[in-house]
Every structure is written in structure tokens, then in C-alpha cells.
C-alpha beads as a LAMMPS data file, in Angstrom:
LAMMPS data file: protein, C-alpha beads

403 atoms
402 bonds

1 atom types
1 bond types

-500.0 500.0 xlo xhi
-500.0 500.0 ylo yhi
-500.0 500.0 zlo zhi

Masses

1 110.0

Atoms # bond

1 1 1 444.778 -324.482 246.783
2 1 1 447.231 -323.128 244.630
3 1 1 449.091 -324.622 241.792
4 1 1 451.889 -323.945 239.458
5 1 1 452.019 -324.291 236.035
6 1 1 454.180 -326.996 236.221
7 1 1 452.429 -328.655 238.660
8 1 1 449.264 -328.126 236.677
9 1 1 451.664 -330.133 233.663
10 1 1 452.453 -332.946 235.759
11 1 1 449.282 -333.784 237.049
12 1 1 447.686 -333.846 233.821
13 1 1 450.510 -336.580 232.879
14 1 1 449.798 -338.663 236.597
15 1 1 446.032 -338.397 235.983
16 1 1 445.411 -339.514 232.678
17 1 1 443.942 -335.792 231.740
18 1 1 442.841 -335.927 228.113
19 1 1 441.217 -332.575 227.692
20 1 1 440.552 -329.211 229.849
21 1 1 437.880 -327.126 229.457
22 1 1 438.515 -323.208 230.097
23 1 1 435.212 -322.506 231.499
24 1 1 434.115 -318.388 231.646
25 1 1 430.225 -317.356 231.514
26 1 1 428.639 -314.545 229.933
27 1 1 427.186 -311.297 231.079
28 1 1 423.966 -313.047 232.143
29 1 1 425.720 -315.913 233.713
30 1 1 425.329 -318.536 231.297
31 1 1 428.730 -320.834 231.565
32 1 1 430.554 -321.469 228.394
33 1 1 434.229 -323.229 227.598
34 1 1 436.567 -324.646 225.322
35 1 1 438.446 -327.754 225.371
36 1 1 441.765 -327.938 224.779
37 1 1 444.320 -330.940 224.830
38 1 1 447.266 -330.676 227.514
39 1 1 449.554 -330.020 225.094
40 1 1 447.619 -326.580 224.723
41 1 1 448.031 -325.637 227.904
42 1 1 451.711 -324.250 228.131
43 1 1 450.261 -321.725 225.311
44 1 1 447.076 -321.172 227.264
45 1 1 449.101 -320.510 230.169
46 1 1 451.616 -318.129 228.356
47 1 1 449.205 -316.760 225.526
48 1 1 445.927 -317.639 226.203
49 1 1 443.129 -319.123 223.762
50 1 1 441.562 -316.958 221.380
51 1 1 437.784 -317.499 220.852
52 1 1 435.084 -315.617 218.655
53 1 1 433.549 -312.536 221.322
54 1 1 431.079 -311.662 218.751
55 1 1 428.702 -314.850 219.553
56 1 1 428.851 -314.358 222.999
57 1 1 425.998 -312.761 225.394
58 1 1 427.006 -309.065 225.902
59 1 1 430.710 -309.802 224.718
60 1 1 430.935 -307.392 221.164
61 1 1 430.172 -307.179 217.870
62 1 1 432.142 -308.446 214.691
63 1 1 434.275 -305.285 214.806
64 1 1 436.722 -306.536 217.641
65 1 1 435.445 -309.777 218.271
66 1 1 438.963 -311.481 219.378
67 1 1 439.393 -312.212 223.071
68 1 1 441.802 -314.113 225.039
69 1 1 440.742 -317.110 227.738
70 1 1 443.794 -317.308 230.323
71 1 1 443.414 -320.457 232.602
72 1 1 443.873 -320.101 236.408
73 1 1 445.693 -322.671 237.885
74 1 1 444.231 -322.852 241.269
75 1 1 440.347 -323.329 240.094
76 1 1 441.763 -326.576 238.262
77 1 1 438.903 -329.889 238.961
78 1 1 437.728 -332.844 237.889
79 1 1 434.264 -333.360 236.388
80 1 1 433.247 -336.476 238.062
81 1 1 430.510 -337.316 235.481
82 1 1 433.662 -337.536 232.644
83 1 1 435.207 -340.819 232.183
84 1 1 438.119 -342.106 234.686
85 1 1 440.469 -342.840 231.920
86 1 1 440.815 -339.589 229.530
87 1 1 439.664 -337.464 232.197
88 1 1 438.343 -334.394 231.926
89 1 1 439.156 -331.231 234.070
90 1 1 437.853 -327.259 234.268
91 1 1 439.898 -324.551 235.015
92 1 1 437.757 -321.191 235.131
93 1 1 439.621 -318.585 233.142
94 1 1 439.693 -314.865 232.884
95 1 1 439.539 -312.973 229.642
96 1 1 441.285 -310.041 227.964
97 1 1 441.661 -307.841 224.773
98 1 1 444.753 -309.140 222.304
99 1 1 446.842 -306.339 223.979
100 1 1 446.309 -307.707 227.491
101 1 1 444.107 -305.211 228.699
102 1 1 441.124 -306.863 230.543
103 1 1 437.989 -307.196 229.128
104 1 1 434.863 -305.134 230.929
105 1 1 432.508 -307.591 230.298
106 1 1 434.457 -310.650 232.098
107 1 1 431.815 -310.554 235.369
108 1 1 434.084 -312.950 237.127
109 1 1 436.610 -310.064 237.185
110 1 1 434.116 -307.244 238.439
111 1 1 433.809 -309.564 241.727
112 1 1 437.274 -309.697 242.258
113 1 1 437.545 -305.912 241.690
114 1 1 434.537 -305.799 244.037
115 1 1 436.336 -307.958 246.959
116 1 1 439.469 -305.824 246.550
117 1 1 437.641 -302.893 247.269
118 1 1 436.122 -303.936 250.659
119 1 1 439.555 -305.086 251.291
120 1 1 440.946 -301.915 250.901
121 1 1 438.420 -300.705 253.628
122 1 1 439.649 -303.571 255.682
123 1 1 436.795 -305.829 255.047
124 1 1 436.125 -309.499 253.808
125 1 1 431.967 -310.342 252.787
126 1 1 430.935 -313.929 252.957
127 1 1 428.225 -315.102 251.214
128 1 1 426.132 -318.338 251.094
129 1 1 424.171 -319.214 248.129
130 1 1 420.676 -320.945 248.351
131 1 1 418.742 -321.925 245.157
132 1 1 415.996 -323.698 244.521
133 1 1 415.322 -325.991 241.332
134 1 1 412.185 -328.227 240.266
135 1 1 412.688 -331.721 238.741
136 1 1 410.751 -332.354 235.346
137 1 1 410.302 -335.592 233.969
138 1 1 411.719 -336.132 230.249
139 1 1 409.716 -337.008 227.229
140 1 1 410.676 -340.260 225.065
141 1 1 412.531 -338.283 222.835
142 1 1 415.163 -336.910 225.965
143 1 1 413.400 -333.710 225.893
144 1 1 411.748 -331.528 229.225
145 1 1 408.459 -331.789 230.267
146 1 1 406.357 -329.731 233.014
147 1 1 405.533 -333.127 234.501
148 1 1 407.363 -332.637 238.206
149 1 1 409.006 -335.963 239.327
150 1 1 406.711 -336.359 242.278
151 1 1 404.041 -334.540 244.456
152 1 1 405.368 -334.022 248.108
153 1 1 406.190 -330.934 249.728
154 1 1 407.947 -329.167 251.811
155 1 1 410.439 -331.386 253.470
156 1 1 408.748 -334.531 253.011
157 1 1 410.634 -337.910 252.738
158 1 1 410.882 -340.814 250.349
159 1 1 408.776 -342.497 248.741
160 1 1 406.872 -338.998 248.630
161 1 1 410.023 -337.425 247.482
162 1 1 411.433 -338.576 244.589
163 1 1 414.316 -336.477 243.850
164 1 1 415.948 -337.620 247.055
165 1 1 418.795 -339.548 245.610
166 1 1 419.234 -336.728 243.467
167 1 1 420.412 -334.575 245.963
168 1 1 422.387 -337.514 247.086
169 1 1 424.113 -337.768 243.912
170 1 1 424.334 -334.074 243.276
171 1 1 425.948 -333.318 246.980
172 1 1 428.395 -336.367 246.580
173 1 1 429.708 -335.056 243.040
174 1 1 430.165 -331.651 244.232
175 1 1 432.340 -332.869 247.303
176 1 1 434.338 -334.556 244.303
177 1 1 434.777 -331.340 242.891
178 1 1 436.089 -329.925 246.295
179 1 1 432.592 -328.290 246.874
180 1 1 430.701 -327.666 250.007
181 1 1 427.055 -328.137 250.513
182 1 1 425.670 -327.991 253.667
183 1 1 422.081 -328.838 253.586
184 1 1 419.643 -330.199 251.059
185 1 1 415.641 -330.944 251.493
186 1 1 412.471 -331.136 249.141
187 1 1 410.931 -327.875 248.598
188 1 1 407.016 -326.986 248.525
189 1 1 406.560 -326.931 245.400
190 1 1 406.020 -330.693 243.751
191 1 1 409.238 -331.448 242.461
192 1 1 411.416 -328.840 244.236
193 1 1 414.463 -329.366 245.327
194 1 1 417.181 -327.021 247.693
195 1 1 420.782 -327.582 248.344
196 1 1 422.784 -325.291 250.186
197 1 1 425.960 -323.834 250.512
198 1 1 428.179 -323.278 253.448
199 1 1 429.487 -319.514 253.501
200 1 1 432.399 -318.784 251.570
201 1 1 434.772 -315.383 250.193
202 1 1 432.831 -313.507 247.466
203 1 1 434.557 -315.421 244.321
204 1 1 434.291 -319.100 245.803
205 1 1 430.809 -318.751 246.788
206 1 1 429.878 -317.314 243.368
207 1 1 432.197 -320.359 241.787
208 1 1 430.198 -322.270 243.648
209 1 1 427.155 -321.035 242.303
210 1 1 427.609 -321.864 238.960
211 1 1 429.490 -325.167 239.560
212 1 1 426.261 -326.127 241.091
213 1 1 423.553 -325.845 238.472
214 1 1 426.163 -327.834 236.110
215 1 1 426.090 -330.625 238.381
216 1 1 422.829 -330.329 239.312
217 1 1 421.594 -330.120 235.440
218 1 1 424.558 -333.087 234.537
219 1 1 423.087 -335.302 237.490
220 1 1 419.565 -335.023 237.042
221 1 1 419.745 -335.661 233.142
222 1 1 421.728 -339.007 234.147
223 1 1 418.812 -339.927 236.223
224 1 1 415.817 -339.228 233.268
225 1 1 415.095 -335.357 235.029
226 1 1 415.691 -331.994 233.342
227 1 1 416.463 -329.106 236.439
228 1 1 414.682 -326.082 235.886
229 1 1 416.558 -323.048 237.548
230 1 1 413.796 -320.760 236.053
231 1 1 411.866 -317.987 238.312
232 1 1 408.522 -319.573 238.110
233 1 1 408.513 -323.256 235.996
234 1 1 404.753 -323.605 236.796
235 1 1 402.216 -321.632 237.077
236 1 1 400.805 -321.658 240.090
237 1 1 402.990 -323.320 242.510
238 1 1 406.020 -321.792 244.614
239 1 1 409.302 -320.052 242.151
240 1 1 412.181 -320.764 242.815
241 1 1 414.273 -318.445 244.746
242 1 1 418.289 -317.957 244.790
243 1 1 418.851 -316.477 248.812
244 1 1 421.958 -314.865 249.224
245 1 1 423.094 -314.749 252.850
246 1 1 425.647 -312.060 253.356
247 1 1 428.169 -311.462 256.279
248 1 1 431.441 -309.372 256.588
249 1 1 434.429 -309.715 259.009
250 1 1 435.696 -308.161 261.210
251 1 1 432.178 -308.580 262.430
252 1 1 430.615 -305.019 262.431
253 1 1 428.711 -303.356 265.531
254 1 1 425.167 -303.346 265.086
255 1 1 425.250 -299.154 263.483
256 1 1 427.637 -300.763 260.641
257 1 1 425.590 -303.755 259.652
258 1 1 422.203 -302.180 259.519
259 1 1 423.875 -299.298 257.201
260 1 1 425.089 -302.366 255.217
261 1 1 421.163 -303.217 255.066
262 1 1 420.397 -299.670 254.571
263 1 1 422.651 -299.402 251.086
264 1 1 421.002 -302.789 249.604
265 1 1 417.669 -301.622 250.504
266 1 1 418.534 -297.618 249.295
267 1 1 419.662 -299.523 245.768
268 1 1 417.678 -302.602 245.439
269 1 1 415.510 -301.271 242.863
270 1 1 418.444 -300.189 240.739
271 1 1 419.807 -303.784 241.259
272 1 1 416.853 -305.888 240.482
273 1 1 417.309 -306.067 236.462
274 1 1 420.587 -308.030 237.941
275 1 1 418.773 -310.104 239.984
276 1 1 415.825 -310.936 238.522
277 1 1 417.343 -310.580 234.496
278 1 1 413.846 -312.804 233.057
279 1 1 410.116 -311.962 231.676
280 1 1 409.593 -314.971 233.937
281 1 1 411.266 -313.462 237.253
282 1 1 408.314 -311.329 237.778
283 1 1 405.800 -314.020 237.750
284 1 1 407.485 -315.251 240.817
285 1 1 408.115 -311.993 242.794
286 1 1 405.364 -310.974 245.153
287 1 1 403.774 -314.698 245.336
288 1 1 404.218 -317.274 247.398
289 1 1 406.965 -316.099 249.727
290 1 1 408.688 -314.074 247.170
291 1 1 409.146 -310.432 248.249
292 1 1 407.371 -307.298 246.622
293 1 1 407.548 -304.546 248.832
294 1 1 411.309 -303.099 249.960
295 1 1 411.764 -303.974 253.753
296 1 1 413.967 -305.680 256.550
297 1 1 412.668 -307.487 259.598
298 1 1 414.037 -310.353 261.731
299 1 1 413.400 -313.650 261.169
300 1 1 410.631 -312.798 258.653
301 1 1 410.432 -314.786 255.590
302 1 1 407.507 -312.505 253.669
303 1 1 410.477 -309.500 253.762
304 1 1 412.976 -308.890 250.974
305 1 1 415.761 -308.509 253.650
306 1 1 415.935 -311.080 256.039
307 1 1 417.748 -310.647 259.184
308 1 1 418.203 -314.949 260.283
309 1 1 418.506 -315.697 263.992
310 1 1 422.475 -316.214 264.734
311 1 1 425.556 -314.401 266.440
312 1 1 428.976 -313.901 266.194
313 1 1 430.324 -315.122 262.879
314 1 1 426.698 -316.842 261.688
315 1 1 425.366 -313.017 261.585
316 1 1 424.021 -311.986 258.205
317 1 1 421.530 -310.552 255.856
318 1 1 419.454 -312.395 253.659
319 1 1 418.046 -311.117 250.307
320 1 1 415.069 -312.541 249.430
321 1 1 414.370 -311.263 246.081
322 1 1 416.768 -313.006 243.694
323 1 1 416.345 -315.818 241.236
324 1 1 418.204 -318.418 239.635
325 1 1 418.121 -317.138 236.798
326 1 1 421.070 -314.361 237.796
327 1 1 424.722 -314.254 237.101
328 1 1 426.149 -314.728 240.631
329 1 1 428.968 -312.477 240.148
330 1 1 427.418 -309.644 238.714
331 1 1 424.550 -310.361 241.925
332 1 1 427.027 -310.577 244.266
333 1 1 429.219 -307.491 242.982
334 1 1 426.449 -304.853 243.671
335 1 1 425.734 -306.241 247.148
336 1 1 429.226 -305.918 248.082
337 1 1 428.964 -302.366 245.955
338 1 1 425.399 -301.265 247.924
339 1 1 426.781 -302.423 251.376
340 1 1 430.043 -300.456 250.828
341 1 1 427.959 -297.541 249.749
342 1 1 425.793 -297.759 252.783
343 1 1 428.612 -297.821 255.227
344 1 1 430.347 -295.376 253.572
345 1 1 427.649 -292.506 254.210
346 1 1 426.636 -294.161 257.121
347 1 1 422.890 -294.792 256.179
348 1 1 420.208 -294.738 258.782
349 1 1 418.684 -298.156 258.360
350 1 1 414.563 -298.186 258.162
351 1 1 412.383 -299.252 261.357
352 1 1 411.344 -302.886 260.690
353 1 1 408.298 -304.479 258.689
354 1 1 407.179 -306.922 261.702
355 1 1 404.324 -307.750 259.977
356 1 1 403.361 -310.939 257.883
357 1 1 403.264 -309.000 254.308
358 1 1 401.936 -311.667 252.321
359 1 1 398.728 -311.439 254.332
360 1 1 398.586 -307.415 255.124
361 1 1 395.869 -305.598 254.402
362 1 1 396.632 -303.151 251.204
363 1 1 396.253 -300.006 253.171
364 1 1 399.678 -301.502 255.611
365 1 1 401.263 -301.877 252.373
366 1 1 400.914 -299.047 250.958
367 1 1 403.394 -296.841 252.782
368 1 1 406.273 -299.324 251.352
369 1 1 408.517 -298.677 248.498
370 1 1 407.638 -301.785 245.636
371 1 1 410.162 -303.541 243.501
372 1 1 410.227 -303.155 240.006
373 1 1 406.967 -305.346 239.002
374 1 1 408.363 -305.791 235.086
375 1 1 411.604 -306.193 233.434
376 1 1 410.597 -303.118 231.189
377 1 1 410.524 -301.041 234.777
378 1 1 413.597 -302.565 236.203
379 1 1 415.692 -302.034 232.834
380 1 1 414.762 -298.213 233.117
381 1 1 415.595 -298.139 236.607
382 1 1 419.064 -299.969 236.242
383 1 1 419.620 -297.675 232.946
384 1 1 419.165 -294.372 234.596
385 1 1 421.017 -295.511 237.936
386 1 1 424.298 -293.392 238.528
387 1 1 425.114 -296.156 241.262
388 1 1 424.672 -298.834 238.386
389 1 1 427.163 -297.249 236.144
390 1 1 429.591 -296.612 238.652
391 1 1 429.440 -300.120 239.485
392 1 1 429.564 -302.234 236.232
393 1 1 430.883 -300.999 232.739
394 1 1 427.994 -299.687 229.976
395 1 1 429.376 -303.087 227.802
396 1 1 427.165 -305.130 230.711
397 1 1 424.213 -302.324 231.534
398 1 1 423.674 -302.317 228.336
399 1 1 423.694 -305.864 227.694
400 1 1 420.689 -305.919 230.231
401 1 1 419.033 -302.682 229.505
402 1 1 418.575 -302.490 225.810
403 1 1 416.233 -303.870 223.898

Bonds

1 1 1 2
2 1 2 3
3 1 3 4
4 1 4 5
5 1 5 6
6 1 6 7
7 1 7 8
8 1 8 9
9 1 9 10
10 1 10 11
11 1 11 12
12 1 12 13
13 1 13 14
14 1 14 15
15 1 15 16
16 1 16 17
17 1 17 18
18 1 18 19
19 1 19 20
20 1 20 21
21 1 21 22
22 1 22 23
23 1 23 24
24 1 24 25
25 1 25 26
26 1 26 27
27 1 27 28
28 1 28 29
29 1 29 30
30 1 30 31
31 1 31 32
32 1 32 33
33 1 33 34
34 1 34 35
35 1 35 36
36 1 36 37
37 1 37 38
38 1 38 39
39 1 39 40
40 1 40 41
41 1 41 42
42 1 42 43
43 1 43 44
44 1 44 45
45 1 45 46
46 1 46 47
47 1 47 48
48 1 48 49
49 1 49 50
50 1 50 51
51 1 51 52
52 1 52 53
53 1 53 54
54 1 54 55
55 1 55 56
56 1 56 57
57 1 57 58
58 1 58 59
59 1 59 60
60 1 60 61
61 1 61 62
62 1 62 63
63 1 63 64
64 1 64 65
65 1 65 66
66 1 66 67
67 1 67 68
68 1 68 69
69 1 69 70
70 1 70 71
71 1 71 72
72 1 72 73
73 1 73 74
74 1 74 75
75 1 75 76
76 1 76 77
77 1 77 78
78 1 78 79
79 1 79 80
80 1 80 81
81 1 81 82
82 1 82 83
83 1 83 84
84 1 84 85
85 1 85 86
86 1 86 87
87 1 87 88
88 1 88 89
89 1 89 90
90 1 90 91
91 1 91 92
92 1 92 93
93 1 93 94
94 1 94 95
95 1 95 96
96 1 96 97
97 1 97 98
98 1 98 99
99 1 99 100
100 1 100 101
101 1 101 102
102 1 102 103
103 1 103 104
104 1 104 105
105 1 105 106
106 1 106 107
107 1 107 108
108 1 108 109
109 1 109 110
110 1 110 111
111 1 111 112
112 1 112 113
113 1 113 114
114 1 114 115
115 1 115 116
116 1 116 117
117 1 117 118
118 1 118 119
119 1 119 120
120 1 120 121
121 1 121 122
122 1 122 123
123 1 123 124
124 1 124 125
125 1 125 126
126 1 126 127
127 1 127 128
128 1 128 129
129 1 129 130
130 1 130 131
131 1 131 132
132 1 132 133
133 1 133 134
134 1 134 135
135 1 135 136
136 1 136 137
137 1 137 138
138 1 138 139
139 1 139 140
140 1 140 141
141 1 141 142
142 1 142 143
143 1 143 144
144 1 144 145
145 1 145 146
146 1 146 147
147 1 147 148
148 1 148 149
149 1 149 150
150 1 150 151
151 1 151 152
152 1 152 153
153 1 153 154
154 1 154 155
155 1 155 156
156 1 156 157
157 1 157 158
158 1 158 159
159 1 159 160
160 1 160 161
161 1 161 162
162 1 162 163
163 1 163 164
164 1 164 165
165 1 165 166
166 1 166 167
167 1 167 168
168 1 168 169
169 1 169 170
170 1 170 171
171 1 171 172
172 1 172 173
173 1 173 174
174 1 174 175
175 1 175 176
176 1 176 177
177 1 177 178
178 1 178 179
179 1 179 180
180 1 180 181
181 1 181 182
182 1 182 183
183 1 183 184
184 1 184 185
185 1 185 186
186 1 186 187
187 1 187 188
188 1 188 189
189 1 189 190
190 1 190 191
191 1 191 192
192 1 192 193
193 1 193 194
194 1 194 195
195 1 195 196
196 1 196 197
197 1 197 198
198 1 198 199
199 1 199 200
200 1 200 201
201 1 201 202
202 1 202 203
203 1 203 204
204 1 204 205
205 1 205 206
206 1 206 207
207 1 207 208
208 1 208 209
209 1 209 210
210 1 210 211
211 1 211 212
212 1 212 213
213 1 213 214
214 1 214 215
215 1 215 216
216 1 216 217
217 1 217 218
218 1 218 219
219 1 219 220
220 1 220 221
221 1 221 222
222 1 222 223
223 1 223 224
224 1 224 225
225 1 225 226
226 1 226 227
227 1 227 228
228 1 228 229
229 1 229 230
230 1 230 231
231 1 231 232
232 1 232 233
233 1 233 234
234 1 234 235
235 1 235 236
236 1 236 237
237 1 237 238
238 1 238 239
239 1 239 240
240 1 240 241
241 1 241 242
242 1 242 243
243 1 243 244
244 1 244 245
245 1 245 246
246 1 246 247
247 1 247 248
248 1 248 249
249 1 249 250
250 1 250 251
251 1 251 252
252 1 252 253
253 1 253 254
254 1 254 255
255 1 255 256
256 1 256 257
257 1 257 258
258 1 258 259
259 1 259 260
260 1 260 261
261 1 261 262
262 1 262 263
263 1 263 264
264 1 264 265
265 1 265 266
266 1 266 267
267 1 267 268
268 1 268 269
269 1 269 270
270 1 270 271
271 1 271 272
272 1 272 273
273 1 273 274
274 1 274 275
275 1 275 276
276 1 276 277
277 1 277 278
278 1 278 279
279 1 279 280
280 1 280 281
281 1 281 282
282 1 282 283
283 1 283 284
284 1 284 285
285 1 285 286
286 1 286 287
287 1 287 288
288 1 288 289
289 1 289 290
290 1 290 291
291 1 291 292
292 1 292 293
293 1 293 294
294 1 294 295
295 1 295 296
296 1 296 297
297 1 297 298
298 1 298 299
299 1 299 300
300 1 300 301
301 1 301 302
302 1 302 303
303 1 303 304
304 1 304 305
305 1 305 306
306 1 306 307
307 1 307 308
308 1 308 309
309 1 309 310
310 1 310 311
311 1 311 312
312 1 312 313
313 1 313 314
314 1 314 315
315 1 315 316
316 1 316 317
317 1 317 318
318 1 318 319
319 1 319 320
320 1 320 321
321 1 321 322
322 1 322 323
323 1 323 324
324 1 324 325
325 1 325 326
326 1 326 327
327 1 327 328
328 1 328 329
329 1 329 330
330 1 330 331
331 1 331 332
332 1 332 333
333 1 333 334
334 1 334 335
335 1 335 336
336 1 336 337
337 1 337 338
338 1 338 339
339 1 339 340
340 1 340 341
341 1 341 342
342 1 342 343
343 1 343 344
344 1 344 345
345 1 345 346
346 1 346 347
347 1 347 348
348 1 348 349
349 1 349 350
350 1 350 351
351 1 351 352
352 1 352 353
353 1 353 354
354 1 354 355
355 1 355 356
356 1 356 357
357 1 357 358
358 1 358 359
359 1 359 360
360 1 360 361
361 1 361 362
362 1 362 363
363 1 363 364
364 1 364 365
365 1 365 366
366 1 366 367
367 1 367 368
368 1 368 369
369 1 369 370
370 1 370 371
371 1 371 372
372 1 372 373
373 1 373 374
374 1 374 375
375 1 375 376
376 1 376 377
377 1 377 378
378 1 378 379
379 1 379 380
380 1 380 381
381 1 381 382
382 1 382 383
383 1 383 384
384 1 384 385
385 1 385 386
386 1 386 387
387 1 387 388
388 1 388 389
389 1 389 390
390 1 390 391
391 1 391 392
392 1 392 393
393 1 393 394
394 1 394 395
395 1 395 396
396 1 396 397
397 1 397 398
398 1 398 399
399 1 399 400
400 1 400 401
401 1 401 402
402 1 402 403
């Protein structure tokens, strides 16, 4: 919904709002903010906040380390875990240079440039996010553990599951924050958990995202559990996986959306330092339903492109390969980016895998493309991509390249 300034001012007088937190993330997703009293906010509105660039992720050095937070309005919400009276509320924020100029590095930003240009081509994407998270148990000192909160599996019921009222609590605070989840259910591992989202435009859904692990991480700690959004938490059991549906209206003809499959699969490899940024993502990818090998099929869960039975509106793709542990924005940008490219040049999309490739014999697999199989390999790939730099600015390759 949108909101003027001055309605912005009045509600923090009706509501008792004590502080506001100008939330932004940094180039690999991790959320950051600074709270301000509501006095502040007629400046933050006019001005913006200044805050040091130099310690954040990918933002600069010391040399020009002064950038600018400018609240939006409309992403104004209540953090239902704050106190009733002196409540606190987040308003996500964009960022720019002291001149105004916008900052490169502000990821939020590249999605929005990212939506504008399917617009432009007459298109809107949808996405819905998926992610998976295990519950650890805390130590007597507050601290995480790799003891999971309970042993059952894959959609197994209390008393089995113990993060149940987890879920409960986490899906009730994010309807508080104006959220939509639409599912959630015990994973196979012992102590995962998923909650999904319904499908939303590219910038809510990636809001979404990261208003999600918050909650989840606030909610779990209230109950005595630490959330691990990590690729692989423990060795030997299932990773968790972040599935990003993806649809686009007007609902394209069947040549369209399989050249939109055919740019995300021409590019994935490019991509994957993006979507799988960790050391730890490639312990999870290739085992135990994760994907390895660069192929589409229907219905198939052992692909990295996923094509889920539905019509009309419900049609989509569904990449397999990404973890928690990626920015949503930036993830979402070169989908939107790869699909454009694909439909652009009209890309001949691949004949199917319809084959179970987590139990194919090596000599079926070996006529597939692989992903990346280290971050070392996937760095290279992303660093010597010409689709990669016409995508993102060097200030964020780099970020995930070097070093």
C-alpha cells in the first residue's frame, strides 16, 4: 500500500512508534539497519541518513565511504516481536552517493532495474520463494549447537516434529507483518523445517525473502532454537535448498517459456557463484536431491529445472540449485536477466532429462553439462562471464569473485 510522508508522520504519533529501523542488506544479502527516532524521519525522508560504506560487505573502501539510506514509505511494518508500547517499525530503504546518484552496489535497486526491463518488453515475472532451514538446539550459554530439535522426517507430525509450533509462530508473525505464506511442513532432514511463499512481483517476493529468515531466526531464538539457513548444517543429512518458482504474464505460448528455460539453463553456470555464494553450498549440490548436472524435465525433482504440474497462471519453472545462503535480489535479478536473454534470441530449449539422475548410471550422465562443483570454479566462471557484467556492476562481481 502506499503511504505519504505525512501519513507515515501521523501514524508514528497514533501508534506509539518509538524508533524505525531503515533496513538495506549487503551485496551477499546479509540485512543490516539503523534506528532512528521519528523525529529523524522528516530528514530521512528529505536527506536521508548517512552511514559508514566502508564496513559494509562489497559497499567501498575508506576513500568514499559516505552513503545515504532514503526510507520508502510504502515498505513501512511492524516487527511483531518489539514491544506494543514504543513500537518498533522497518522501512526498507534505498541508498545513494552524497550527490544523489545511486549507488551500484544497492542489490535491492538492480531488481527493480531488472523488473523495469521486462516491463519494457511488456512483461511482469512472478516468483515464489521456498527455503528450507534446520532447527538446532542452544547450549546453556544461548549459543548454537548441531543438536537438531527432533528426529522425524519428511512431513511427519507432532510429537515427532518438534518445530511444529514454530512454524505456527513464524507463519502467524509474518501475516502481522502483511506477509504471505502459503504452506509449511517438516522436512527430511531431522530438524528441517519449510515454509512457503505464495507468488508475488519480483521485489515483494524477494522482500519477502529476507523478511522471512528474520522472523524465522527472531522466532526460533524466542523458543530456545537457533535457524540455520546454511547449504549443508550437517553432514550427512539433506541441505537445505532455496526453490525459486518463476512465472511471467501475459502467460507465454509454450516456444516463449521453454526459451525462458533455455536462457537460465544457457547461463546457469555463470549464475551459480550468485546462487550458491558459500564453501558450504557445494557440499550440498549433487546430494540428496540437490541438482549437479544442467537439465529440465517435468515434474522431476533430481533436475536443476523443474517444470511443476499446473496451467494457466500456476505455470512456472523451478530452479533447483539455489541455497539459502543467496541474496534474493541479486538471485532473482539474473533469472529475470537469463529469461529475457533467452527470449530475446529465441533459444531452442534442450530435449528433456526424463530420467531419475540421482540414480543414473555415470555413462547417462556423462553427456550433461555439470555445475560448477567449487566456489573457486564458479568465481572464475561468474568473473569471465560477459552476461555477468552486463548484468550487475564490477562493485558486486567483484565482491563475489575476488579473493
Amino acid at each position: 500500500m502506499k503511504y505519504s510522508e505525512d501519513e507515515i508522520l501521523q501514524y508514528m504519533r497514533e501508534e506509539d512508534v518509538k524508533f524505525i529501523r531503515l533496513a538495506f542488506c549487503d551485496v551477499f544479502g546479509k540485512r543490516k539497519n539503523i534506528s532512528v527516532m521519528p523525529e529523524e524521519l522528516p530528514r530521512a525522508f528529505r536527506y536521508g541518513i548517512a552511514f559508514d560504506a566502508s564496513s559494509i560487505a562489497g559497499f567501498g573502501d575508506e576513500t568514499h565511504s559516505d552513503l545515504f539510506l532514503h526510507p520508502e514509505p510504502e515498505t513501512i511494518t511492524a516487527l511483531p516481536w518489539r514491544p506494543e508500547h514504543g513500537r518498533v517499525v522497518r522501512m526498507l530503504s534505498h541508498i545513494t552517493h552524497p550527490d544523489g546518484a545511486p549507488f551500484a552496489g544497492d542489490t535491492r535497486a538492480l531488481l527493480k532495474n531488472a523488473a523495469l526491463a521486462a516491463a519494457k518488453r511488456g512483461l511482469s515475472f512472478f516468483f515464489g520463494a521456498e527455503q528450507e532451514f534446520y532447527l538446532f538446539e542452544l547450549d546453556e550459554n544461548g549459543l548454537p549447537t548441531k543438536i537438531p530439535c527432533d528426529r522425524a522426517g519428511y512431513m511427519d507430525i507432532a510429537p515427532e516434529d518438534r518445530g511444529e509450533n514454530v512454524r505456527r509462530e513464524v507463519c502467524l508473525t509474518l501475516e502481522r507483518m502483511g506477509l504471505r505464506p502459503e504452506s509449511s511442513h517438516h522436512e527430511m532432514g531431522p530438524g528441517q523445517n519449510e515454509i512457503d511463499f505464495r507468488y508475488a512481483d519480483a521485489l515483494t517476493a524477494a522482500d519477502q525473502a529476507m523478511s522471512f529468515q528474520t522472523a524465522v531466526k527472531t522466532v526460533a531464538f524466542r523458543n530456545g532454537y537457533h535457524a540455520d539457513f546454511s547449504a549443508k548444517p550437517l553432514e550427512g543429512a539433506p541441505g537445505n535448498g532455496f526453490h525459486i518458482n518463476l512465472s511471467a504474464q501475459p502467460t507465454p505460448d509454450d516456444a516463449v517459456f521453454g526459451s525462458m528455460i533455455a536462457g537460465i539453463l544457457a547461463h546457469i553456470e555463470e549464475m551459480t557463484v550468485f546462487l550458491n555464494p558459500t564453501e558450504n553450498s557445494y557440499l550440498r549440490l549433487g546430494r540428496q536431491k540437490a541438482p549437479a548436472y544442467v537439465t529440465w524435465s517435468k515434474e522431476n525433482r533430481s533436475q536443476l529445472v523443474r517444470i511443476p504440474a499446473a496451467e494457466g497462471e500456476y505455470r512456472r519453472l523451478e530452479l533447483r540449485s539455489p541455497d539459502p545462503s543467496a541474496n534474493p535480489y541479486l538471485a532473482f535479478t539474473l533469472m529475470i536477466h537469463a529469461a529475457l536473454d533467452g527470449m530475446e534470441k529465441a533459444l531452442p530449449l534442450p530435449a528433456p532429462a526424463d530420467l531419475n539422475l540421482f540414480s543414473a548410471a555415470p555413462e547417462r550422465l556423462s553427456g550433461f553439462r555439470r555445475l560448477p562443483q567449487t566456489l573457486a570454479e564458479a568465481k572464475k566462471l561468474a568473473a569471465g562471464s560477459d552476461f555477468i557484467r552486463g548484468c550487475l556492476p564490477d562493485c558486486v562481481v567483484n565482491a563475489y569473485c575476488e579473493g
